[in-house]
N, C-alpha and C positions, 0 to 999 in steps of 0.2 A: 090276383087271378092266376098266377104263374101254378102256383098251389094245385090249383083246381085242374089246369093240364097236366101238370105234373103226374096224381094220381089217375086221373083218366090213362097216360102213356103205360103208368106203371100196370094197369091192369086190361090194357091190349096187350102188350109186352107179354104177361104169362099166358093170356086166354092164345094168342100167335105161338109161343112155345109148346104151349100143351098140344094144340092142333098139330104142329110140326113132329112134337115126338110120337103121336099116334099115326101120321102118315109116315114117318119113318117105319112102322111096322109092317107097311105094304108096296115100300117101293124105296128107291135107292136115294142116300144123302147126297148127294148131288145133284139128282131131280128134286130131290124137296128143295135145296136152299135154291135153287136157281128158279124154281114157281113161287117161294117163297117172298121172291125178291119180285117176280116174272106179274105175276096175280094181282101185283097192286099199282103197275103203273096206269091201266083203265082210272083208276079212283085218282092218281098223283096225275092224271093227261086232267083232266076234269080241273083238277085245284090249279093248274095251271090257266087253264083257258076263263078260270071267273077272276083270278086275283089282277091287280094291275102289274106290268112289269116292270119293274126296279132295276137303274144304271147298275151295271157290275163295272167292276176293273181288276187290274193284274193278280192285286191284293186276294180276289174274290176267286181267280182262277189260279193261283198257286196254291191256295190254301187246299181248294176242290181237288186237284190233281198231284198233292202230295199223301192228305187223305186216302185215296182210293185203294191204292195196292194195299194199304195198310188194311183197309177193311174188307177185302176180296179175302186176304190173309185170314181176319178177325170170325169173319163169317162160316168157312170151311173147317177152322178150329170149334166155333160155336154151334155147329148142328152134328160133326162127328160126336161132339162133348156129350149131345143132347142122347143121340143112338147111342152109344158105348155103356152110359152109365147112368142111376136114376137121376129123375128131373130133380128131385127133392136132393141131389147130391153133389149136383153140377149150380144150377145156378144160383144159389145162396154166395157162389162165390166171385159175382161181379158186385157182390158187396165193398171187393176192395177199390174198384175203381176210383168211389172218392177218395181213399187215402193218395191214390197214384195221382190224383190232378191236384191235390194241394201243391205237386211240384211239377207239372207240367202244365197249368192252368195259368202258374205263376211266370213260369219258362215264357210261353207263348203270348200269353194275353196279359199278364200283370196280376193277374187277380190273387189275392189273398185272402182266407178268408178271417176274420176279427180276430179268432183261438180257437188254435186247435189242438185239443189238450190230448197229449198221450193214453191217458184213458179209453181215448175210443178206439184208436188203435191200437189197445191191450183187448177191449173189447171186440173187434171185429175178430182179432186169432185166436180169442178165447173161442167165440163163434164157430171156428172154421174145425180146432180141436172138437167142440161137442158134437159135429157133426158124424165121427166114427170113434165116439164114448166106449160105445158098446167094446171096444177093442181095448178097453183099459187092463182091462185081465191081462191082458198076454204081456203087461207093460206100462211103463206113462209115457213113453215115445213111441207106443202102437200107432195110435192116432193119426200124429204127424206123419209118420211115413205111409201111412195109410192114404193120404193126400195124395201125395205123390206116387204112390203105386195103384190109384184109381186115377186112370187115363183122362178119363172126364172132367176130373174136378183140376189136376194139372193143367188140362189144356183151356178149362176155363179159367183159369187164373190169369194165364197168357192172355186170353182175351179181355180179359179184364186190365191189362194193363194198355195192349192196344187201344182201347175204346178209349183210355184216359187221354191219348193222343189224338184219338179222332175226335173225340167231343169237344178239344178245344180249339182244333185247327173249326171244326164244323160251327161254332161261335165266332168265329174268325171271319169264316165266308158270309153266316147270318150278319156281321154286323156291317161287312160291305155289300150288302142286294138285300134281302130281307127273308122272314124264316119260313116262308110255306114255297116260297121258289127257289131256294139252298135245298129246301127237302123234297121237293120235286125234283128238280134237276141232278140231285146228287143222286140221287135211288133210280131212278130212270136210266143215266149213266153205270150204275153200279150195277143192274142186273142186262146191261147189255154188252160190260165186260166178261160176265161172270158166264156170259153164252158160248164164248171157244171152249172154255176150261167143259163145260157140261157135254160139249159136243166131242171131245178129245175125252173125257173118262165116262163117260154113260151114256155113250151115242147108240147103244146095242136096246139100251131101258128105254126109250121115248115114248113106247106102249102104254107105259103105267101112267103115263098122265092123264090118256082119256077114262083110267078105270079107277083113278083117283079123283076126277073133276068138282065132285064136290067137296071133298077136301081144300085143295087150292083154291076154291070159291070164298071159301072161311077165310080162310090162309091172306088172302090180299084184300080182303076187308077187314079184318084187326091190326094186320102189319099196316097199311095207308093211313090208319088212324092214330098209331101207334106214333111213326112219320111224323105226322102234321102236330101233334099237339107236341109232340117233343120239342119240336122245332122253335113253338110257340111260347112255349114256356121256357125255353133256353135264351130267348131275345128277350123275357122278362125278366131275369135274375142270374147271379151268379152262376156258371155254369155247375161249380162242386155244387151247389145248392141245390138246382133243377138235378144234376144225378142221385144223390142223396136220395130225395125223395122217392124217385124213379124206382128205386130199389127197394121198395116197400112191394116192387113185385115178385120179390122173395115170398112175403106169406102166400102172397094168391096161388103161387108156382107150388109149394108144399102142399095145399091144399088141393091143387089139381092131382099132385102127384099122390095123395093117401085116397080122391075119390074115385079119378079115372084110371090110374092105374097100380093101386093096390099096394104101395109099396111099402114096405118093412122099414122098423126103428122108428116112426116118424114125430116119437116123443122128443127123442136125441135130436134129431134133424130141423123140426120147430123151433127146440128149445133154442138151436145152434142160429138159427135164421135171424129169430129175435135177438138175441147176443147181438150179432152182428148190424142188425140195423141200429139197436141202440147205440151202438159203437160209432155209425156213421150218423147218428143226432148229435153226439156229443161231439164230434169233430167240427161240426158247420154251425150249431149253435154256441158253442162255448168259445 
């Protein structure tokens, strides 16, 4: 069953991105990731009040409160990523994430996965290269630096290694209290940190929320969904495993990005996406 959430998160994941980057176009990143977060505790108060509640202990609240700044960090990095630069350009590259928990996974939780064969990780930067091909002319180290002098796709990589850290501290909390009230309670917590920081840099913007409300309406009913089966499918299986899969919301994310918003190369950028996923099959199955 883990499978089956898995894909489900992977495609609230991009359908919550895309809505996120089009409401970026009408109002400030800082109000979006803060409604973003803000919109879905109505849905996460709900899952709380039907599930039963699970003993926690120390284990449950050190892991939760070492997480947090990490992903306040991960979150602020990942919606500028989103504004700055295409969707189809930025997130193909939390592809790396599994590579980053085969050693943080292991750190934290013990987990390893059977083989994980170099290949996929030839594969994933193969990935990350096809993704500004088109730059091969001016070089074969166009690419690469191209990476890194597209703001977005750097600061998603960061993210992508933070998340490796969250994801297993956040298996850590699941496996002391249980995974739909880890993902309530942590996301409920997390967008009611994430309220000075919005009130101290876009306390001038609080307007755009009422003229964006159907937006943020979307917005915290893919993200709460997004939430819960994550959770659920990370208390099923390995955690590289459950991100693995997750990250087949790279296609749906490209696809958003060539229908809703029109963007250029997105032969290269496909081709690169799929690179890259296959790169993180062959990591977790082999």
């Amino acid at each position: 069953m883990w499978l089956y959430y898995a894909f489900i998160t992977a495609f609230s994941q991009a359908t919550s991105d895309a809505i996120t980057k089009k409401t970026l176009q009408r109002a400030d990143e800082y109000i979006v990731a803060w409604l973003r977060l803000l919109s879905s505790v109505p849905y996460l108060l709900i899952a709380l009040f039907i599930i039963e509640m699970p003993e926690t202990d120390s284990t449950f609240w050190t892991a939760l409160i070492t997480a947090l700044p990490l992903e306040v960090t991960a979150f602020i990095l990942y919606i500028r990523a989103l504004k700055e630069s295409p969707l189809s350009l930025t997130i193909p590259f939390l592809a790396f994430t599994p590579v980053f928990l085969i050693f943080t996974s292991f750190l934290i939780l013990g987990e390893l996965p059977d083989k994980s064969g170099a290949a996929g990780v030839i594969l994933i930067t193969a990935g990350a290269y096809t993704l500004n091909l088109h730059m091969k002319k001016k070089g074969l180290l166009k690419p690469i630096k191209a990476i890194i002098k597209e703001r977005g796709s750097l600061m998603m990589l960061i993210v992508s290694f933070i998340y490796s850290i969250t994801s297993s501290l956040g298996k850590l909390a699941i496996l002391h209290s249980s995974p739909i009230f880890f993902g309530a309670v942590y996301f409920i917590i997390l967008a009611l940190a994430f309220t000075p920081i919005v009130m101290f840099k876009s306390r001038n913007n609080l307007g755009q929320i009422i003229k964006n409300y159907k937006f943020f309406g979307l917005l915290g009913f893919f993200h709460s969904i997004m939430i819960i089966t994550h959770m659920i499918a990370m208390s099923l299986t390995q955690v590289t495993y459950m991100i693995a899969v997750k990250r087949t919301s790279l296609l749906f994310s490209a696809g958003y990005g060539y229908f809703l918003f029109k963007e250029e190369k997105m032969r290269e950028r496909l081709l690169g996406s799929i690179l890259m996923i296959i790169g993180v099959v062959l990591i977790v199955v082999f």
